[in-house]
NUFI-83333 format. One line per field, with one value per residue (C-alpha): residue number from 1; residue in three letters; x, y, z. Coordinates in steps of 0.05 Angstrom, whole numbers, plus 5000, padded with zeros to 4 digits. Example, Ala and Ser with C-alpha at 12.3 -4.5 7.8 and 13.67 -1.06 7.14 Angstrom:
BEGIN
num: 1	2;
residu: ALA	SER;
xx: 5246	5273;
yy: 4910	4979;
zz: 5156	5143;
END
This chain:
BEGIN
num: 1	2	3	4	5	6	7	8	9	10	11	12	13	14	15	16	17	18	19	20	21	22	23	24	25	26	27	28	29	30	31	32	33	34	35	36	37	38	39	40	41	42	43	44	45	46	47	48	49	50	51	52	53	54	55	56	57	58	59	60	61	62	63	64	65	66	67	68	69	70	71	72	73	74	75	76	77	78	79	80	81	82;
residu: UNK	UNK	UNK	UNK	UNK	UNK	UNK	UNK	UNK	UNK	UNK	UNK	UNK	UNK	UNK	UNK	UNK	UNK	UNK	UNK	UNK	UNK	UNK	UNK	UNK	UNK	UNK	UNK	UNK	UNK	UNK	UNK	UNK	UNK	UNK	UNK	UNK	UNK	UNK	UNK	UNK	UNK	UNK	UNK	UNK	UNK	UNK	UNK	UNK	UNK	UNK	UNK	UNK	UNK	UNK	UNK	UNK	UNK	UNK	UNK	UNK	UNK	UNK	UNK	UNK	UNK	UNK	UNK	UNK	UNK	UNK	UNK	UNK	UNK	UNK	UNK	UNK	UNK	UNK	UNK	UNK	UNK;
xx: 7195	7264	7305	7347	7295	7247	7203	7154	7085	7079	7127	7080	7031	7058	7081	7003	6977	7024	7017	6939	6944	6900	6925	6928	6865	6821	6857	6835	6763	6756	6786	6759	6818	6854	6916	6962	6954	6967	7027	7058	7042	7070	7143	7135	7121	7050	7043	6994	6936	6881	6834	6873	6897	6816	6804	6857	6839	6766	6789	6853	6835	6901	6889	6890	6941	6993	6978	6983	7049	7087	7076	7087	7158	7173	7165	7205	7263	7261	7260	7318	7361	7361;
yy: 7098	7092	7153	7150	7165	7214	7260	7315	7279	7324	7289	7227	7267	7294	7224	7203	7261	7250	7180	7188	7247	7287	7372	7410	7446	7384	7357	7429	7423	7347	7355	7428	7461	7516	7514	7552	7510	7450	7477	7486	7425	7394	7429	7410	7493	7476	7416	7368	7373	7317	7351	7342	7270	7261	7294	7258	7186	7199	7228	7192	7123	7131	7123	7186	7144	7135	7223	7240	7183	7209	7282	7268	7242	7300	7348	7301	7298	7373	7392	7338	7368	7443;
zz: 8842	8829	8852	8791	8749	8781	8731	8739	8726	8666	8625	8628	8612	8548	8530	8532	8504	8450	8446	8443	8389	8431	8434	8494	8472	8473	8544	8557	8545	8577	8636	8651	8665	8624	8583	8608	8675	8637	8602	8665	8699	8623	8656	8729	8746	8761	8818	8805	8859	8880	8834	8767	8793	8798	8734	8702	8733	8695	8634	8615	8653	8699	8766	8813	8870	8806	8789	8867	8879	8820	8844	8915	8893	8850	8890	8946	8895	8882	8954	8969	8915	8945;
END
């Protein structure tokens, strides 16, 4: 990923969800997991773990290595900017 352009895997997430026209609610009751969690994952507060890039590899037909990459560089991003 490019280091100029690094963004919490939430934002993509939002983008499909948006894209998709599916609400939080109904991501909600697919993948299993509640709201609020997803809300802050939506603003990077939450990190993304193996079990939603799973989840979210089923449900949303992207693959959990793109979920768990995007994450992984994140968080890299976040810690190199302290």
């Amino acid at each position: 990923m490019n280091k100029g352009y690094i963004i919490p895997p939430g934002i993509i997430l939002l983008d499909y969800i948006n894209q998709n026209s599916i609400t939080l609610s109904e991501l909600s009751e697919k993948t299993g997991f509640p709201e609020l969690e997803l809300q802050k994952m939506l603003t990077g507060l939450t990190p993304l773990t193996e079990q939603h890039a799973k989840k979210f590899d089923e449900v949303l037909h992207i693959s959990a290595s793109f979920w768990l990459e995007t994450e992984k560089d994140y968080r890299k991003h976040q810690y190199e900017g302290l």
